[in-house]
N, C-alpha and C positions, 0 to 999 in steps of 0.2 A: 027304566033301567037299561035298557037296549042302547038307548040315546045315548044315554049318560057312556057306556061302556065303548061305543065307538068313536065318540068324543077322544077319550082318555088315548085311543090306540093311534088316530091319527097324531095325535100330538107327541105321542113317544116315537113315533116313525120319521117325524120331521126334524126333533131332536135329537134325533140319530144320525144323519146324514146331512147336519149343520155343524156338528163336531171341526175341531180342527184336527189337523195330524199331529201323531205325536214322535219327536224325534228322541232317542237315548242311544250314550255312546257306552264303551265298554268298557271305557275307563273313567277316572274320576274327573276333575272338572279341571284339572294341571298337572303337567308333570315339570320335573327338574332333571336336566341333565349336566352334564359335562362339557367344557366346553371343546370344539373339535371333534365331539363324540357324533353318532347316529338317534335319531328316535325314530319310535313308530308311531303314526296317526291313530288313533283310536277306531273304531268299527266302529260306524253312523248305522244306526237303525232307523227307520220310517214307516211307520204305520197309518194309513188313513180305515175309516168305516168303511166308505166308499168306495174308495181305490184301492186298497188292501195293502200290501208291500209296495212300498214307494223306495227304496233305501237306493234304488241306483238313481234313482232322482237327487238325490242329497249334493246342495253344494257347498264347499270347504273354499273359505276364503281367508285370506291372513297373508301376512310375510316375514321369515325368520331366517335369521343368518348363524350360524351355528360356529362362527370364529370371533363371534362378537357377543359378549356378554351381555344380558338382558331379557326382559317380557316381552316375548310376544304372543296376542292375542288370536285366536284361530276360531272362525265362525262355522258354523253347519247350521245350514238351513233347507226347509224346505217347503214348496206348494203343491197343494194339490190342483186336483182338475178344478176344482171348484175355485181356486184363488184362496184357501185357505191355507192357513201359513204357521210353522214354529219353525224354532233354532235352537242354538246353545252355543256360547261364548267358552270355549275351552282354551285355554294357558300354556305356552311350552315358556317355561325360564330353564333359560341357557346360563351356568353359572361355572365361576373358577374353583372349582374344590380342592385342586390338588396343589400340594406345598411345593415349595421352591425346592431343588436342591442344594447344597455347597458341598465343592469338593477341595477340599486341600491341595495347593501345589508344595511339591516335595513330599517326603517322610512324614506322618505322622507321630512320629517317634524324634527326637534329638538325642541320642544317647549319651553324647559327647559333645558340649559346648563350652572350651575352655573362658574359664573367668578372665575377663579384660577389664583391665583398672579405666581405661578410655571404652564406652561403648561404642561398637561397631556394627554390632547384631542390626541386620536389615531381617524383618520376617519376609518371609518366601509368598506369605498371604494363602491366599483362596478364591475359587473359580465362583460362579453361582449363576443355575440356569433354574427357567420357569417355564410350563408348556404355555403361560400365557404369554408372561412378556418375555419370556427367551433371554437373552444374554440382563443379568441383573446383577453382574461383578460391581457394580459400581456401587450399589444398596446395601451391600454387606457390611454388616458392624461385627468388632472387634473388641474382646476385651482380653486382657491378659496381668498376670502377675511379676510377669519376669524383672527380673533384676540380676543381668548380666556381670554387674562387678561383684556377686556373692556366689558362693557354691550352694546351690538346693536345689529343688523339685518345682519346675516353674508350669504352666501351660499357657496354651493360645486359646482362645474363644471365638469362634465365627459363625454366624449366622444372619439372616435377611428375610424380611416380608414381601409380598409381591403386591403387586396392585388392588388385588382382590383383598387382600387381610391376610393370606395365608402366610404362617411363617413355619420355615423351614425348623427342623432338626438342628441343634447345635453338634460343630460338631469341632475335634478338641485336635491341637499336637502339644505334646508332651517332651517337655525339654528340660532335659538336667546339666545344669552347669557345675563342671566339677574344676580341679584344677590344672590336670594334662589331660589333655586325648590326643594327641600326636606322634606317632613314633618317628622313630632316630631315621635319618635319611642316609646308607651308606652308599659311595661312589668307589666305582673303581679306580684305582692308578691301571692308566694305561687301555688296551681297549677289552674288549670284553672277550672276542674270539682273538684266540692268539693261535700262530702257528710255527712247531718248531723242527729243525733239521731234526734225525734220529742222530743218535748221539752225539748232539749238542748238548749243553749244560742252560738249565731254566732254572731263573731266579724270579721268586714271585715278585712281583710288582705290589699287592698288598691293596688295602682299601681301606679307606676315611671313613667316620664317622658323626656327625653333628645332631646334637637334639636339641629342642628350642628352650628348653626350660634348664637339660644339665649339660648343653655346651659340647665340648670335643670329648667323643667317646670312641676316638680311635684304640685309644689302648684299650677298651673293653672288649675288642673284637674277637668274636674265635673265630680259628679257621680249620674247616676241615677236608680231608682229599689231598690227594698225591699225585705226582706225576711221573710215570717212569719214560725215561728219555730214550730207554734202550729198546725198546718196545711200540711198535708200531697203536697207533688207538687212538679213540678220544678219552679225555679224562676231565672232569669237573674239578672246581675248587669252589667250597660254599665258606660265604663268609656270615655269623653270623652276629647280632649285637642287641642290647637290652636295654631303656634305660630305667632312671629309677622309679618309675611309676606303673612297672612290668610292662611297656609297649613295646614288643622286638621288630624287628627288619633284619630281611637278609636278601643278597643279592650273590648270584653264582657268575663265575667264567668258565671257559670251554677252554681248553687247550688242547691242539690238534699236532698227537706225533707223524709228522709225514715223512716220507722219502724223501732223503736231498736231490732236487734237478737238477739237472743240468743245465748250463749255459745257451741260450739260440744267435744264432749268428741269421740274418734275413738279410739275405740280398736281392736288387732289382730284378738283375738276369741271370740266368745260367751263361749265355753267351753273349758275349759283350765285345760290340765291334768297336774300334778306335781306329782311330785316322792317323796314318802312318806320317813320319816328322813332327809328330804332335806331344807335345809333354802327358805321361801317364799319371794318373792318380791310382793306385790300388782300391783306396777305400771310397772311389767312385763309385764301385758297384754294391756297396754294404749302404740298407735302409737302416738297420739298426740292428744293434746286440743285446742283449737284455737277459737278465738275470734274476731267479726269483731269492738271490742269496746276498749279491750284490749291486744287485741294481745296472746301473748302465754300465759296460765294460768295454765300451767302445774306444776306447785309450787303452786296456789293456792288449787290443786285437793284436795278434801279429800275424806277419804279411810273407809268404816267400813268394818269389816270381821270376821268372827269366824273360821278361816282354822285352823285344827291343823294338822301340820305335820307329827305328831305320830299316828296318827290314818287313817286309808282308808276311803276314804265316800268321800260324794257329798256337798259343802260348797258355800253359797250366799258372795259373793263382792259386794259392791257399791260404787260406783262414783257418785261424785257429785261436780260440779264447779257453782259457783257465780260470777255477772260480776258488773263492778262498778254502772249498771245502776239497778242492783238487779236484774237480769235475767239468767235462772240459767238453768243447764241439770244434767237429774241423768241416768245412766246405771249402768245396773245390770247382771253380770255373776255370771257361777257357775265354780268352783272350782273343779276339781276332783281329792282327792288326792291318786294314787295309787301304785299300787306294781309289778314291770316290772321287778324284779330281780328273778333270777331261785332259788332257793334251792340248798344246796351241802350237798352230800354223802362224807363221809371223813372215814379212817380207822383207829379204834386204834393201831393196829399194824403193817402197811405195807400193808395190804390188803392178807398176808396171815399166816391159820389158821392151824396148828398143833395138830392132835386131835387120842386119843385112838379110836380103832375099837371098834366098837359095845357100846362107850360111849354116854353117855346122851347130846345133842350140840346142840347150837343154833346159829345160823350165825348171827341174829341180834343183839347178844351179841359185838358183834367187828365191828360195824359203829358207826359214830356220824352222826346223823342229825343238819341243821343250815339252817336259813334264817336270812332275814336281816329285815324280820316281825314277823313272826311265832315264839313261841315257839318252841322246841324240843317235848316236850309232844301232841302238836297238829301236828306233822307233823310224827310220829308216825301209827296215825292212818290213812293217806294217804299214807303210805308206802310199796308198792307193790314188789314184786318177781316175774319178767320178766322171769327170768330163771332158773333151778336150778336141776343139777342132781346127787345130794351127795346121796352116798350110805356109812352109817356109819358100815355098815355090811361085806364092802371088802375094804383090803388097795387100794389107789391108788390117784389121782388128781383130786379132779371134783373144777366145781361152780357155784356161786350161784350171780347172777347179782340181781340189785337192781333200783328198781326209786322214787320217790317220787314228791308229790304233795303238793303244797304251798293252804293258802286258796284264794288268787287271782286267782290259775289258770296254776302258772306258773312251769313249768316241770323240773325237774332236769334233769341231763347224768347221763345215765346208768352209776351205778358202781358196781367192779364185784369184789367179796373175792373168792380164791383160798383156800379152805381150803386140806389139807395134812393126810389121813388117813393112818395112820400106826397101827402097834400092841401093841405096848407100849408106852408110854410117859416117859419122861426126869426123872429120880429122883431130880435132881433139882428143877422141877418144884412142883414136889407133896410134896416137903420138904418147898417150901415157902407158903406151907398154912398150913404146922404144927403146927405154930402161932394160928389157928380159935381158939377162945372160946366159951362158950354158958356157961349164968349166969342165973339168978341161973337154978340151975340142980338137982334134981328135982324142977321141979314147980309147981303152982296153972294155970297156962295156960300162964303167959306175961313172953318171956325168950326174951335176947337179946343175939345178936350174934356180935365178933367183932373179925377181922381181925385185931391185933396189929399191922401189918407191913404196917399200910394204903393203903392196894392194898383193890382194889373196890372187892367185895364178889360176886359178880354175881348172879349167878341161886341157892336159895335154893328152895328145894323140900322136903317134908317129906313124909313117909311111914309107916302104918300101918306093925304089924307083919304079916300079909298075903301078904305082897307087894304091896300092894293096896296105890296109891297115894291120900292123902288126903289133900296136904296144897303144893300150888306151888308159887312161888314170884321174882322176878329180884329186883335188886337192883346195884347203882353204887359206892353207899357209904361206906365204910370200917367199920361199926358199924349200925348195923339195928334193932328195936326191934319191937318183933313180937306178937302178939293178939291171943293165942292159946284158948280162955279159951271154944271157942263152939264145938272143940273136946273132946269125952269121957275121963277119964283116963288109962295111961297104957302105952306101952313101944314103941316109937317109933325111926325111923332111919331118922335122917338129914341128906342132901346129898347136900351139896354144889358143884356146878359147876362154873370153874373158865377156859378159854382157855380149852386146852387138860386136867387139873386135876377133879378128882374127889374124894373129901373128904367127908368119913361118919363116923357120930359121934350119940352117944345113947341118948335120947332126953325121960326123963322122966314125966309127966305129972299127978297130983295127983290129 
């Protein structure tokens, strides 16, 4: 019996620890999910005799894509120390469950689809998205009742299946064709904001009517709202109109009583210079006139002025415009008329002078002065010599520059005479004033002198018998008569200077 009994124990000791291990998971043997959704792996257990808790031994093998529909198989297994071995074959299906949707573009509703003898009716359709296959507008089917060219109670039908089998919800727009739904369309005469002088007189302009089914429903318009003209404000006018299927419209104008403006007169400058001898424009200096009653009134302006163009100075303008409501503007400039042109030095001969040594000369005998204001007599005495180094005591080249000043201001260019010192002059030239006379001869003191050959006389000078200059005078005139009577009696010497010549002649005095 003993035998027998330790027989039996060894062999249940060995069949203990030949066992394999045993794995179980905590869930069932698949699951099903969603697709794009999450799972969780099941908790692998591992038991061995031997080894006891094995579970973090446990390996999980498989491969599963969770944006793609389908079975995939997932293994757990495990070894013991011993090389003995279980598993389990567990399931994740990844599946489409959820339905498509559709959604209507536009109104679900048509409340108002007038009956058309020609149909026209485009449906507006429907959109239709899937979390699987995403845009599925193109899968959607349609049914409908409608029949446009009758008045009743029609709808749409839409809906779609997805790839998986799931189909959507139907879902509806409701459309009733009756035979108006449009109201009357009023416009105004005229524009919509008006704006008018106070105590002007306002005449409504009025407003049109058309409807598509009963035509011109101007006369059916009312109108209501008033305007008082005498009265500063705004004030509405509502127009309004029906037609005969009760669909109204109505449209409003504003009317703005305001204060009458006045006229604007805008000009360039307040002072406005002009060039003296020059034609004047008054309405040179006017940009524009403008008027919110009349519009442009620049033909209405009127002008007073006293400018004279011939003269330099400071002159008043005025403007003044009237408007038809008798409201008026005046501006008032000044005028400056002046003298912006220079002076000119000019030579009567070439600008050069030919002249005996050690004779009597004067350089400003051979320029002209000129402006295009000035006299010559007044620009004389602004006549300056910038330069000038003649020496009438040795032959040779010098000169004598020149400037001048206008009474504006305004400065000439130098100009310069070259006169030519030599030892004798031309007999030519001393023979063309052998012509001089002097009348009467002796005199009481008044002699005149006259160059026959109309050449201008120049410089006379007269002389005392001691040499002594007592009466000196320029002149440009070929004939000049001369006022001796507040010198003594007795014998004197004229000595006219002309260019390089110098002519003396005996000059009696009684």
């Amino acid at each position: 019996m003993k035998i027998t009994l330790a027989f039996v124990f060894l062999f249940s000791f060995s069949s203990l620890y030949a066992d394999n291990p045993v794995i179980t998971l905590d869930a069932g043997t698949d699951t099903t999910i969603e697709v794009y959704s999450t799972f969780r792996l099941p908790v692998a257990t591992a038991i061995d005799l031997e080894d006891g808790d094995i579970s973090a031994a446990v390996i999980i093998t498989g491969n599963w894509l969770l944006h793609i529909t389908g079975d995939y198989p997932i293994l757990f297994s495990i070894t013991d120390d011993d090389g003995n071995k279980d598993s389990i074959l567990w399931t994740l299906k990844v599946r489409d469950l959820d339905k498509p949707v559709v959604t209507l573009i536009g109104p679900s509703i048509i409340e108002c689809l007038e009956v058309q003898n020609i149909p026209t009716y485009i449906s507006s359709g429907a959109t239709a998205t899937d979390n699987y296959d995403y845009a599925i507008t193109s899968k959607i089917k349609m049914s409908t009742n409608l029949d446009v060219t009758k008045i009743g109670r029609y709808y749409e039908k839409f809906w779609v299946t997805d790839s998986s089998g799931n189909t959507s919800n139907a879902v509806y727009r409701h459309i009733f064709v009756v035979y108006d739904c449009t109201p009357p369309v009023i416009t105004l005469n005229g524009a919509n904001n008006t704006i008018i002088w106070i105590g002007t007189p306002w005449n409504d302009p009025g407003a049109t009517a058309l409807d598509n089914r009963d035509g011109d429903l101007t006369n059916a318009i009312v109108t209501s709202g008033s305007v008082d003209t005498q009265v500063l404000g705004s004030y509405t006018i509502r127009y309004d109109v029906q037609d005969n299927q009760g669909h109204s419209a109505y449209i409003t104008r504003w009317v703005f009583v305001r204060e009458a403006p006045t006229p604007t007169i805008t000009i360039r400058l307040n002072l406005l210079a002009h060039k003296v001898h020059t034609k004047y424009n008054p309405l040179s200096a006017i940009s524009f006139v403008t008027d919110d009653v009349d519009g442009n009134l620049t033909e209405q302006l009127k002008v007073t002025h006293n400018v004279d163009t011939a003269r330099v100075g400071s002159y008043d303008v005025t403007y003044s415009v009237t408007n038809s409501l008798g409201y008026s503007d005046t501006v008032r400039i000044v005028v400056q008329v002046v003298d912006v042109i220079d002076p000119i030095i000019t030579s009567k001969n070439g600008g050069v002078v030919r002249i005996a040594r050690n004779s009597i000369y004067e350089p400003t005998d051979y320029i002209n002065l000129s402006d295009n204001y000035d006299h010559s007599d007044s620009l004389i005495k602004n006549l300056v010599i910038v330069f000038n180094d003649l020496d009438l005591t040795t032959n040779g080249i010098y000169s004598t520059e020149f400037q001048v000043t206008d009474s504006s201001g305004n400065i000439s260019k130098i100009y310069k005479v070259i006169t030519i010192v030599s030892e004798t002059v031309s007999i030519l030239e001393t023979n063309s004033l052998s012509s001089l006379k002097i009348y009467p001869n002796p005199s009481f003191g008044n002699i005149t002198v006259v160059n026959s050959g109309d050449t201008p006389i120049g410089q006379i000078t007269l002389y005392n018998l001691l040499g002594q200059e007592v009466f000196h005078t320029k002149t440009q005139d070929a004939e000049l008569a001369l006022n001796l009577e507040h010198l003594p009696s007795g014998v004197y010497s004229l000595a006219v200077y002309r260019k390089n010549i110098r002519v003396v002649q005996t000059v009696i005095l009684k």
